[in-house]
C-alpha positions as CSV (number, residue, x, y, z in Angstrom):
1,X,131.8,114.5,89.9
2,X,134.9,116.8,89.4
3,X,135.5,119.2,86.8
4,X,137.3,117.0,84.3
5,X,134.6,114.7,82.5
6,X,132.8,116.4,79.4
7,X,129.3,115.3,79.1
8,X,127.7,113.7,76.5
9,X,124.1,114.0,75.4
10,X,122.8,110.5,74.8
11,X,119.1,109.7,74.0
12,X,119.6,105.2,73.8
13,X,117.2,104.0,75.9
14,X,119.8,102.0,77.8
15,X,120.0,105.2,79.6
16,X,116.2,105.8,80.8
17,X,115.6,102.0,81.3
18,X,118.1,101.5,83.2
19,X,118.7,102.4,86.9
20,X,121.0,105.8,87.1
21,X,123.1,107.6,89.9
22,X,125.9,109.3,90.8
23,X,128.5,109.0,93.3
24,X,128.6,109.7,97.0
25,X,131.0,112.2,98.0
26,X,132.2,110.5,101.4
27,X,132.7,107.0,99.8
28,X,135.1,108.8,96.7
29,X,136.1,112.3,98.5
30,X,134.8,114.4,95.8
31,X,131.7,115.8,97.5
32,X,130.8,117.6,100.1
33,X,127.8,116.3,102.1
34,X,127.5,118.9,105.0
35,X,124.5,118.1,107.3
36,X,124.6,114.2,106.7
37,X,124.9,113.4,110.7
38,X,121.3,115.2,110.9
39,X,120.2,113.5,108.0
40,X,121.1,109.9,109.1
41,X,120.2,110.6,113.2
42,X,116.5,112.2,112.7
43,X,115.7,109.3,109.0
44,X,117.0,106.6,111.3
45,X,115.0,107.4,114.8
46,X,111.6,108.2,112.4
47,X,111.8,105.3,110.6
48,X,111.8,103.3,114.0
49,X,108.9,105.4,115.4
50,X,106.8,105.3,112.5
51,X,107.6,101.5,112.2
52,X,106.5,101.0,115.6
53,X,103.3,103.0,115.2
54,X,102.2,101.6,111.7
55,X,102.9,98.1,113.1
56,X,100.5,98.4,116.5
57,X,98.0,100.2,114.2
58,X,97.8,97.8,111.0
59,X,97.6,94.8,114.0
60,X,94.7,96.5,116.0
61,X,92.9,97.1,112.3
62,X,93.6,93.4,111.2
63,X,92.6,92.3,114.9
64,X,89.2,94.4,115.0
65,X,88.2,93.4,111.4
66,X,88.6,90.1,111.8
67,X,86.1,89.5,115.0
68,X,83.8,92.0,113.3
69,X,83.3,90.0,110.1
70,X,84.5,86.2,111.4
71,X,86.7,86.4,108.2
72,X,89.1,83.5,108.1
73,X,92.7,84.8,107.2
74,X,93.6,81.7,104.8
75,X,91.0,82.4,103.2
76,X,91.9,86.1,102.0
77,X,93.0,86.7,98.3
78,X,94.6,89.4,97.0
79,X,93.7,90.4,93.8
80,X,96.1,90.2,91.2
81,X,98.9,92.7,90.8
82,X,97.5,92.9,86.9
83,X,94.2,94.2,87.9
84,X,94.5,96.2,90.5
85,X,93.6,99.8,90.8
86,X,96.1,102.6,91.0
87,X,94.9,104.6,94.5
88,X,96.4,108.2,94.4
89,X,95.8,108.7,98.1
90,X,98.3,112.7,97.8
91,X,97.9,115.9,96.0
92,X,98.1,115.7,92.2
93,X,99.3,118.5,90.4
94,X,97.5,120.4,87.5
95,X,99.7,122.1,84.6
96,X,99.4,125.9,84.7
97,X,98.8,128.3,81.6
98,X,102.4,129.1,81.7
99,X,103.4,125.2,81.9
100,X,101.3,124.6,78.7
101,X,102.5,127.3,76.6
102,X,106.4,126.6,78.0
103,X,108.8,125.6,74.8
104,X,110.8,122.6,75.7
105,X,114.4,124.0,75.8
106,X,117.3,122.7,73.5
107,X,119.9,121.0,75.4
108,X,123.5,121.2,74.3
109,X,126.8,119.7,74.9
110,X,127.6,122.6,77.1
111,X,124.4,123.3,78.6
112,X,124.8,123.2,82.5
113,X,122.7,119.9,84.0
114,X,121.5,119.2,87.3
115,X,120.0,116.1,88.0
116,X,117.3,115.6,90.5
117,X,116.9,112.4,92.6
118,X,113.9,110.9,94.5
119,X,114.4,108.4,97.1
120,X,112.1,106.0,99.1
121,X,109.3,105.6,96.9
122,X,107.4,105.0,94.6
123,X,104.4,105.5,96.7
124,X,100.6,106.6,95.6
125,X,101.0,109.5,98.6
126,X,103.5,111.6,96.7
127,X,105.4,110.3,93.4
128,X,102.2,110.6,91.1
129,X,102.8,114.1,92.2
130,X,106.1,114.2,91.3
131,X,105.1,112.5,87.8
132,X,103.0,115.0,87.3
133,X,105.3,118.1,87.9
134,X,107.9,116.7,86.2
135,X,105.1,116.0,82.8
136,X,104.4,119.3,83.3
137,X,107.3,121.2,83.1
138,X,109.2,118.4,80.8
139,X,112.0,117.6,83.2
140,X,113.3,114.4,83.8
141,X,114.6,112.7,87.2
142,X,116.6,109.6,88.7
143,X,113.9,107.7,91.1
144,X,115.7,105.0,93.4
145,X,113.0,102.7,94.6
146,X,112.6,100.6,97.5
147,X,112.2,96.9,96.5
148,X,109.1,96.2,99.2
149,X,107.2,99.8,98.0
150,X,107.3,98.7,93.9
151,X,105.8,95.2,94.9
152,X,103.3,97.1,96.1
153,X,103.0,99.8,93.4
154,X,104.6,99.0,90.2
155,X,102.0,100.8,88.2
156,X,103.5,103.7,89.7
157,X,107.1,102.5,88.9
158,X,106.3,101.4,85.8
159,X,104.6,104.9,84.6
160,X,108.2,106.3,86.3
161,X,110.0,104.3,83.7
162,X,107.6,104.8,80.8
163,X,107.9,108.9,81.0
164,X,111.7,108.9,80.7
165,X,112.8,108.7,84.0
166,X,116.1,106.5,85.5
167,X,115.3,104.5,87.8
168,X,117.8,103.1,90.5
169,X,117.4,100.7,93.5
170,X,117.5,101.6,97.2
171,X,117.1,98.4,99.0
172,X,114.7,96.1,99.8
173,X,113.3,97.6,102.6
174,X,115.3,101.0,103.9
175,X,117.7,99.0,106.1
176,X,121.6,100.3,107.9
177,X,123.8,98.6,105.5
178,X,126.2,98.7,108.5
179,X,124.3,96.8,110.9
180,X,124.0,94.0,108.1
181,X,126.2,90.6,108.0
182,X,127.1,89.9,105.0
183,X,124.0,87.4,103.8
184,X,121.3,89.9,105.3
185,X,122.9,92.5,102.7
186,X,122.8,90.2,100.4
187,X,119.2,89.4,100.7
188,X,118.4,93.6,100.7
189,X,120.3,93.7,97.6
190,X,118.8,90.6,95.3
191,X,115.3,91.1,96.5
192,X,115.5,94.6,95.5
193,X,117.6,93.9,91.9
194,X,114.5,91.1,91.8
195,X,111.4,93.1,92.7
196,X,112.6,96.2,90.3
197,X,113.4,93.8,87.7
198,X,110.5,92.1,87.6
199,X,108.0,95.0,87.9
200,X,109.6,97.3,85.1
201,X,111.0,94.1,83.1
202,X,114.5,95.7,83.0
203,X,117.2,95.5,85.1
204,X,118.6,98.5,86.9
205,X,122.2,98.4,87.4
206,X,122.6,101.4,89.7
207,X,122.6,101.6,93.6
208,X,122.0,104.0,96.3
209,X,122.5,103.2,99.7
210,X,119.8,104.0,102.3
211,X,120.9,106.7,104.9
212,X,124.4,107.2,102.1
213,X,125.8,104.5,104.1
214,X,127.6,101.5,102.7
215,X,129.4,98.4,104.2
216,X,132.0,96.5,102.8
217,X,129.8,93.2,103.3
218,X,127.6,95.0,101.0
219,X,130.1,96.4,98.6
220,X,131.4,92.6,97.7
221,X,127.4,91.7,96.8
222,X,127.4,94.9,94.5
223,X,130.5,94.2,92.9
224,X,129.1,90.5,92.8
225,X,125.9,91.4,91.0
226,X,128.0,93.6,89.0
227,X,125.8,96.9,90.2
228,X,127.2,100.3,90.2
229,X,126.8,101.4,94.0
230,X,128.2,104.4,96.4
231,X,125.6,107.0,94.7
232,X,125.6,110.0,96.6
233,X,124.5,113.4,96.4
234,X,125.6,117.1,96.5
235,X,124.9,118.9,100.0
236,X,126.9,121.9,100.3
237,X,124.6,124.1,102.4
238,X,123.9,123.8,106.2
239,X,119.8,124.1,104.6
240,X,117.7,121.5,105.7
241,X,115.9,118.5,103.5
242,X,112.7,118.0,101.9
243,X,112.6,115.0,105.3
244,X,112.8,117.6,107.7
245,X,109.9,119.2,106.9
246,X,111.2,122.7,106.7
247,X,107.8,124.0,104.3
248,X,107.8,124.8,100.3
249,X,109.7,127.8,100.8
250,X,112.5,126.7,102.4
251,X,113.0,123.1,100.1
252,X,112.9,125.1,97.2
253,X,115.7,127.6,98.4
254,X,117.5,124.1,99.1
255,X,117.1,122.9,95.6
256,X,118.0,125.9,94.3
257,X,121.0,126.7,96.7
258,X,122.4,123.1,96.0
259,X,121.9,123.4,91.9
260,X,124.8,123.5,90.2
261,X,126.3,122.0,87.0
262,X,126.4,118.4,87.1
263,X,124.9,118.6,91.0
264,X,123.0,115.7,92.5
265,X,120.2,116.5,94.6
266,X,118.6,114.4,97.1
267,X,114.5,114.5,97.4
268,X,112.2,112.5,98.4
269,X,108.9,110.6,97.2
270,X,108.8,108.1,99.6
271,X,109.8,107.6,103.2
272,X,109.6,110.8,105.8
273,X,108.8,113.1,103.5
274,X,105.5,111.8,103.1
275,X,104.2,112.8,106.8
276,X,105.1,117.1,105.6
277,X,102.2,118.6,105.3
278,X,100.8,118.4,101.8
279,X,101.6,122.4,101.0
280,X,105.3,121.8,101.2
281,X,105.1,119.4,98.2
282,X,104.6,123.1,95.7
283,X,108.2,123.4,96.0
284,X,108.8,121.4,93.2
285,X,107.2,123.2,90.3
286,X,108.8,126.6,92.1
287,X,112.3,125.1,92.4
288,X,112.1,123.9,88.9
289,X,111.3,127.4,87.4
290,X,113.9,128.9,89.4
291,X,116.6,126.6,89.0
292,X,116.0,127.0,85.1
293,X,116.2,130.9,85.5
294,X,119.5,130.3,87.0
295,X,120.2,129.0,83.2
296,X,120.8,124.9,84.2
297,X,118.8,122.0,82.7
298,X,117.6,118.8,84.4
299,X,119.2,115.5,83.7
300,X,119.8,111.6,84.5
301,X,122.2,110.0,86.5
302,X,124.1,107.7,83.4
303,X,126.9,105.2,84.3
304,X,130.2,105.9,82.3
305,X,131.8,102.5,82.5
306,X,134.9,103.8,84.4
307,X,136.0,101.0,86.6
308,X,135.6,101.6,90.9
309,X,138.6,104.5,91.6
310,X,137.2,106.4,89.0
311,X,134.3,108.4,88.0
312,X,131.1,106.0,87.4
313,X,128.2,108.1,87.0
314,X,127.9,111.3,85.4
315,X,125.1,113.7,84.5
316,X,123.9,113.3,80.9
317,X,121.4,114.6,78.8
318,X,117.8,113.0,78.7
């Protein structure tokens, strides 16, 4: 998002229902995205291993129960999504003295916004954490969810939506976009635009690929289905990612190194960043204060209803 497009503060609820983004520097030029090889390398070779692993385990578990209790599988019903319980299986996060007594600050046309983005989720390990923060200090965030982890949370999505937040899609399941023909991207894309739409009862009209990485077989089904995609992120620094596991310390300093007015940062609730140890996840209440100190805001990712060549997401007041 270059210097030439004047923000505008908007408080329609177009805005928070929808799904919001902004757009990735490789696919437009305009920003700089240093360190993306070691992003996509080290997400792409965890997601196989933990694939692998999770899928031996959850057959040996299955397996095992199965002879100890002489269940019959076709007999197993799962209760419906309706009643189910919300599990919180992560950390929560409990509002300080200084968070209760903090006075929400006024934002202006020219207050400087950052907006801050969380991939992969939702999931009960770490995005009611990341509700909770955000409650706490009364900032607001663009959440692009994966269409396989909302079918099996949307109470969490739903609470997303219902505090303000964007929300965006991500895929249906975290696939390489470029390893797709085009009727497995199409499948990705619908289920996902389905799942979202039927969990929040909105549709979200903003896209973000997995990994950054588009395809044009993909591109065609987004511009069929009339979403917004090529949402990227700001990554100026050679500092590593929440995914890496780096601790609190250093994903704060990369949240704070990488704010800047009308910045996109890239996070995590879902995904690798789940397996860091719990500790690292007190980054986000520090990099908040700081980033506020620095005298920026926190915004959503708003489409601007430029056509593709031109600018179609900006940074936009809550």
């Amino acid at each position: 998002m270059s210097g030439g497009r004047r923000r505008r503060d908007t408080s329609s609820q177009e805005t928070t229902l929808l799904g919001v983004a902004a757009l990735a520097a490789e696919a437009r030029g305009s920003r700089p995205r240093r360190g993306k090889a070691a992003f996509d390398v080290r997400r792409r070779r965890a997601l196989v291993t933990v694939t692998v692993l999770v899928g031996l385990l959850g057959a040996g578990v299955a397996g095992f129960a199965t002879w100890l209790t002489g269940a019959d599988d076709t007999a197993a019903v799962a209760a419906p999504a309706a009643v189910q319980r919300v599990e919180v299986v992560g950390p929560r996060y409990t509002p300080t003295a200084a968070d209760r007594a903090r006075t929400p600050d006024r934002i202006t046309p020219s207050t400087p916004l950052v907006a801050l983005t969380f991939d992969d989720g939702p999931t009960p390990e770490r995005t009611p954490f990341v509700l909770d923060v955000l409650a706490a200090k009364g900032a607001k965030a663009t959440f692009f969810f994966q269409g396989d982890q909302v079918e099996k949370h949307p109470e969490i999505a739903r609470r997303a939506l219902a505090e303000g937040h964007a929300i965006g899609l991500h895929s249906y399941e975290h696939v390489y976009f470029p390893d797709l023909d085009q009727t497995r991207a199409r499948d990705q894309i619908v289920r996902a635009e389905e799942s979202l739409t039927s969990a929040l009862g909105v549709r979200p009209t903003m896209w973000r690929y997995p990994f950054g990485e588009a395809s044009p077989a993909a591109d065609a089904v987004l511009a069929e289905r009339r979403l917004v995609g090529g949402v990227g992120w700001d990554w100026r620094s050679n500092l590593k990612g929440d995914f890496e596991c780096p601790g609190a310390d250093a994903v704060a300093r990369f949240v704070v190194t990488e704010s800047r007015d009308e910045a996109v940062i890239l996070l995590h609730d879902g995904g690798d960043a789940i397996t860091c140890p719990a500790p690292q996840w007190d980054y986000l209440p520090r990099a908040i204060d700081q980033v506020r100190a620095k005298g920026l805001e926190f915004g959503l990712i708003a489409p601007t209803g430029r056509p593709n060549g031109a600018e179609e997401t900006a940074v936009v007041a809550p």
